[in-house]
C-alpha positions as CSV (number, residue, x, y, z in Angstrom):
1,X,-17.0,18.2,8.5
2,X,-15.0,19.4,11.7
3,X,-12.1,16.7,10.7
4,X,-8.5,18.4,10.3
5,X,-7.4,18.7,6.4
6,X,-4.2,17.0,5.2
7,X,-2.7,18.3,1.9
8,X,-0.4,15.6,-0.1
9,X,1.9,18.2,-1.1
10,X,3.7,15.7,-3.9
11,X,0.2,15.7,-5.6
12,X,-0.6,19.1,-4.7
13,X,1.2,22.4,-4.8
14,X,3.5,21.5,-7.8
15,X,3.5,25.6,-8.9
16,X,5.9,25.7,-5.2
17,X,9.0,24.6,-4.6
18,X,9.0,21.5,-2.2
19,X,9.6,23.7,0.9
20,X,7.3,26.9,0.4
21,X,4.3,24.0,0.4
22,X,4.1,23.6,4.1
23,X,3.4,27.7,4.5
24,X,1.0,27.7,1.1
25,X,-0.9,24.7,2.5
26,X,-1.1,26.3,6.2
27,X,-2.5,29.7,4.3
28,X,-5.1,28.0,2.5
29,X,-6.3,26.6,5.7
30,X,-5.0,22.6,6.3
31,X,-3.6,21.9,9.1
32,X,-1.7,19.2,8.0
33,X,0.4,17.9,5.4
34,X,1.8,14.3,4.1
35,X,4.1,13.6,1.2
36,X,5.0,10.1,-0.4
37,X,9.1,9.0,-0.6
38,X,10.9,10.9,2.6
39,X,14.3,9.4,1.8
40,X,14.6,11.6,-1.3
41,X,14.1,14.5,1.1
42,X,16.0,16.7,3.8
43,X,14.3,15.7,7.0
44,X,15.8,19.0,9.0
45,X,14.9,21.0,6.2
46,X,11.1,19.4,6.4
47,X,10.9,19.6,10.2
48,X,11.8,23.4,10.3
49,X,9.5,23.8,7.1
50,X,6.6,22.9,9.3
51,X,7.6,24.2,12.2
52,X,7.9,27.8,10.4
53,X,4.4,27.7,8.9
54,X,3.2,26.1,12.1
55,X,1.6,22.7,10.4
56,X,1.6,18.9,11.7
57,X,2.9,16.5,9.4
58,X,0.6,13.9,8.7
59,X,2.9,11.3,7.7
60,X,4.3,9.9,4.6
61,X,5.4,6.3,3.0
62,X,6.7,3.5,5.3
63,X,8.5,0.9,3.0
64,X,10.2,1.0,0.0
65,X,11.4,-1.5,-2.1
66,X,9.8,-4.7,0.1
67,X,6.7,-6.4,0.0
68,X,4.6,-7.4,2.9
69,X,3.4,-10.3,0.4
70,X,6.6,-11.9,0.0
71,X,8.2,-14.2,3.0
72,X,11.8,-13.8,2.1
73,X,11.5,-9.5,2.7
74,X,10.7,-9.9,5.9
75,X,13.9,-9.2,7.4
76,X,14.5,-6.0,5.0
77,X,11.4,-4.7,5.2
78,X,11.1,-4.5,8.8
79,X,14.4,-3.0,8.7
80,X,13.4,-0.4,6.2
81,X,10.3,0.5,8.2
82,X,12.1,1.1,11.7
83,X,14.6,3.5,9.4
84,X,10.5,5.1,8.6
85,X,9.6,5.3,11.7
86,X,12.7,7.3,13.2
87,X,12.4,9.7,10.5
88,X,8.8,10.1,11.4
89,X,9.9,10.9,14.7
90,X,12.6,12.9,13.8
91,X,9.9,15.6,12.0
92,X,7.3,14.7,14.2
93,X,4.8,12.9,11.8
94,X,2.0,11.5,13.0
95,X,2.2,8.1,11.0
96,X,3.7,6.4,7.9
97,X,1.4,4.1,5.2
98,X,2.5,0.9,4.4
99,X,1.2,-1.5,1.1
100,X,1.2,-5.0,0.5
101,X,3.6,-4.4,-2.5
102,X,6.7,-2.8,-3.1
103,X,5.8,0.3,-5.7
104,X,8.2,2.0,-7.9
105,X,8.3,5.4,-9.8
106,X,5.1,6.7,-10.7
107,X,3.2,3.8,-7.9
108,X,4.4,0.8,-10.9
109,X,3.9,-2.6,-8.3
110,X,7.7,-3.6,-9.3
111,X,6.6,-7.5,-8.6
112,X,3.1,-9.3,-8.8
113,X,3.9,-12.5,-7.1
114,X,2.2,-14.8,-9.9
115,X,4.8,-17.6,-8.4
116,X,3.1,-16.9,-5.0
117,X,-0.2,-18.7,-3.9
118,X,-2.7,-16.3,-2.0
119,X,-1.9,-18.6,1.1
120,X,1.8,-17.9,1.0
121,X,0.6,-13.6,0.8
122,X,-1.9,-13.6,3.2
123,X,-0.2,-16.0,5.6
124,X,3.0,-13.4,5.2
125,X,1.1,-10.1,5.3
126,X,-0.1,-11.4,8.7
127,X,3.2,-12.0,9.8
128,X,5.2,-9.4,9.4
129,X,1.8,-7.1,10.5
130,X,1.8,-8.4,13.7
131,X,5.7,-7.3,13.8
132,X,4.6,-4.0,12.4
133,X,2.0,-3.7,15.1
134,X,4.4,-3.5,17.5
135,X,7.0,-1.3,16.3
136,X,3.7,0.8,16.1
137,X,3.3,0.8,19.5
138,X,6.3,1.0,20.9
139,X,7.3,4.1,18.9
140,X,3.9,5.6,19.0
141,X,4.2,5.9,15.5
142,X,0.4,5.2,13.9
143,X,0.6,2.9,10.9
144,X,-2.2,2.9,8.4
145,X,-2.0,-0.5,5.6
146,X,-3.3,0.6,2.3
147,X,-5.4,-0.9,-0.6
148,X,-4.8,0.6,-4.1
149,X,-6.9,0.0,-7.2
150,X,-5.6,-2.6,-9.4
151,X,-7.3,-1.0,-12.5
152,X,-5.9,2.2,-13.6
153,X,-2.9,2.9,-10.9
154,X,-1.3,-0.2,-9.4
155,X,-2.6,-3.2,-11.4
156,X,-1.1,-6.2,-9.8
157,X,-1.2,-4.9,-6.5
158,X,-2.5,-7.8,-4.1
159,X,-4.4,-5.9,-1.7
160,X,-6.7,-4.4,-3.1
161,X,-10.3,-4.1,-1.4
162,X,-11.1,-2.8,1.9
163,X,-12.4,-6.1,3.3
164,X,-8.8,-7.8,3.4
165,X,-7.4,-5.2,4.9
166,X,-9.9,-4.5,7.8
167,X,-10.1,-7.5,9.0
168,X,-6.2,-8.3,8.9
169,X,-6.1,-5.1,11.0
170,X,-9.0,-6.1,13.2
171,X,-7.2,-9.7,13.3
172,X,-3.9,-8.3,15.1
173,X,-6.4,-6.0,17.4
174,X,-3.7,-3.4,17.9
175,X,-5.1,0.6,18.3
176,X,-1.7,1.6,16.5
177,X,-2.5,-0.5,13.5
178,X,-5.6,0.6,11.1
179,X,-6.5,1.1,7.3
180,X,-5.8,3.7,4.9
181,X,-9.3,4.3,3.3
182,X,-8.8,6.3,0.0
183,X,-11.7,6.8,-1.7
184,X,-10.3,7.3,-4.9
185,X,-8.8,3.6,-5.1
186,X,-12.2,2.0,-3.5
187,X,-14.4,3.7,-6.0
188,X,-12.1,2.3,-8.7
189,X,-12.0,-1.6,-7.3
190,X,-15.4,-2.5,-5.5
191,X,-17.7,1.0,-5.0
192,X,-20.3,0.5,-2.2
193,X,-18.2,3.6,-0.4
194,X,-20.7,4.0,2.3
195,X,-21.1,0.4,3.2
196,X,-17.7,-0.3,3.6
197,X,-17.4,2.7,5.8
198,X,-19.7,1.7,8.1
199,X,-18.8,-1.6,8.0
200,X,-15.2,-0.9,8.9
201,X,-15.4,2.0,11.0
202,X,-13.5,1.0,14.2
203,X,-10.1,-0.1,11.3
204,X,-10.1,3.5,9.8
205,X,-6.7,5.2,10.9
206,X,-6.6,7.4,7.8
207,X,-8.8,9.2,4.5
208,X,-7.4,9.7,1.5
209,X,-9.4,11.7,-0.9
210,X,-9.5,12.0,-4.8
211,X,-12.7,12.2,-7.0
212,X,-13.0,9.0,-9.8
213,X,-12.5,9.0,-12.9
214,X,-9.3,11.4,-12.7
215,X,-7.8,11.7,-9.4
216,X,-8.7,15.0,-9.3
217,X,-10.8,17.5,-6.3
218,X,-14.1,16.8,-5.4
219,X,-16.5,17.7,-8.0
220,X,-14.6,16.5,-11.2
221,X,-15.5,12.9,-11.3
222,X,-18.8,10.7,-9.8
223,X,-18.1,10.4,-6.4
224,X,-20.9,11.9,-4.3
225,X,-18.5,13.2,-1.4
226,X,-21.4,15.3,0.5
227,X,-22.8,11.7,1.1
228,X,-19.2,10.3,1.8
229,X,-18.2,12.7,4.4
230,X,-21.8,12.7,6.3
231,X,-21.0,9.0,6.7
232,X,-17.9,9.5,8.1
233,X,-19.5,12.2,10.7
234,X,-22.0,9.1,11.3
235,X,-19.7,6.6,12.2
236,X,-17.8,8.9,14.4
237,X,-14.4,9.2,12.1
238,X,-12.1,12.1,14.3
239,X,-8.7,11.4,12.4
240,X,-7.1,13.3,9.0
241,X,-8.9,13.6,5.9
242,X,-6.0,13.6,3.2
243,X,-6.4,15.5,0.0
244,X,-4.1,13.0,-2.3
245,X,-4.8,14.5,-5.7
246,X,-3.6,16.1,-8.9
247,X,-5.2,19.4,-9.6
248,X,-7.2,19.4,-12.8
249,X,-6.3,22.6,-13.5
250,X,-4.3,24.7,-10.9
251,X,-3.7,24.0,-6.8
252,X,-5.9,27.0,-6.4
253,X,-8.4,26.1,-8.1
254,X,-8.6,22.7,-6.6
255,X,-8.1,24.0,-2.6
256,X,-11.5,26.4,-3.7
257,X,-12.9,22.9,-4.3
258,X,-11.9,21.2,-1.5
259,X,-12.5,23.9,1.0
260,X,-16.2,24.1,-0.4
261,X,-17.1,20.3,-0.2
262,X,-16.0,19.2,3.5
């Protein structure tokens, strides 16, 4: 595939410290990076980082400790997310993921609404989206909305297939306002990888890629990612492909992978 590679250096690279990343991703040959949590880390530090190793920044996580879900965050979470997006434009990143719930260490969804009827979270996602969709476009800061697999890695998470999210996004109609696709998570909750891709192609803002079962590179699990990634070359996807995965053995090992399969 001719898309640009984006390394999730929390996932990846944990032989380097934090900062070397950027120049040990750029030598194995992505051009981008993205990391989770950026208030844990020195923005200037990050921005020269890339700058020195000459790779974009792909983007990293938008909210925090807010939920999209729940009526009463509103006010904090679009407040959290403006803080986001000026440090995305403070390193130059290129967007920042947002989630329907507010996840804690280790991805943990810290609250599962049980109290909250799937009127009340669908009915608030759309709400503050629409207020989301235009921060995104008036800071020109891309923002991709994220389903995560409520089996093995987020269980209680609300969003969770790629039909809710698509057509929320498709809903509000805003080009600065699309899905995160991850693979991984999709596999996990509702398969039919292919189908959803076409089905969905004008929502996708963003690829996250992990084989199933494992999170690890292509080629450790079932996914058949020569058929996943000549879809995406059907449909016309141009954005990042993101390589958000633990290594089964060593980052080596797994970049060999990953530069072999797409």
């Amino acid at each position: 595939m001719k898309n640009m590679k984006c390394a999730c250096i929390d996932a990846m690279y944990g032989e380097t410290p934090f900062l070397e990343r950027f120049n040990k991703a750029k030598q194995d040959g992505f051009d981008f990076v993205e990391f989770w949590s950026w208030t844990d880390k020195d923005l200037g530090a990050i921005k020269d980082a890339a700058a020195a190793a000459g790779i974009g920044i792909g983007g990293f996580n938008g909210d925090a400790d807010y939920s999209l879900i729940d009526p009463t965050h509103k006010k904090p979470y679009l407040e959290f997310l403006a803080k986001s997006v000026e440090a995305a434009q403070k390193i130059g990143a290129r967007s920042v993921t947002i989630h329907s719930n507010a996840l804690g260490d280790g991805g943990v969804v810290v609250n599962h609404y049980t109290e909250l009827s799937d009127t009340v979270k669908l009915c608030s996602m759309y709400d503050m989206l629409l207020e989301c969709a235009k921060m995104a476009e008036e800071s020109g800061i891309q923002m991709n909305l994220e389903a995560l697999n409520i089996t093995t890695d987020h269980v209680g998470n609300f969003l969770a297939n790629t039909r809710m999210a698509a057509e929320m996004t498709r809903l509000i109609g805003s080009p600065k306002l699309k899905i995160l696709y991850d693979v991984y998570h999709m596999q996990l909750n509702e398969g039919s990888l292919c189908d959803n891709i076409r089905a969905y192609a004008d929502q996708l803002g963003h690829i996250h890629v992990a084989d199933a079962p494992g999170r690890h590179e292509p080629g450790t699990g079932e996914i058949n990612y020569a058929n996943v990634f000549a879809c995406l070359e059907e449909v016309g996807y141009d954005g990042l492909i993101g390589y958000e995965l633990f290594p089964k053995t060593t980052t080596d090992e797994a970049v060999k992978a990953i530069m072999a399969c797409g």
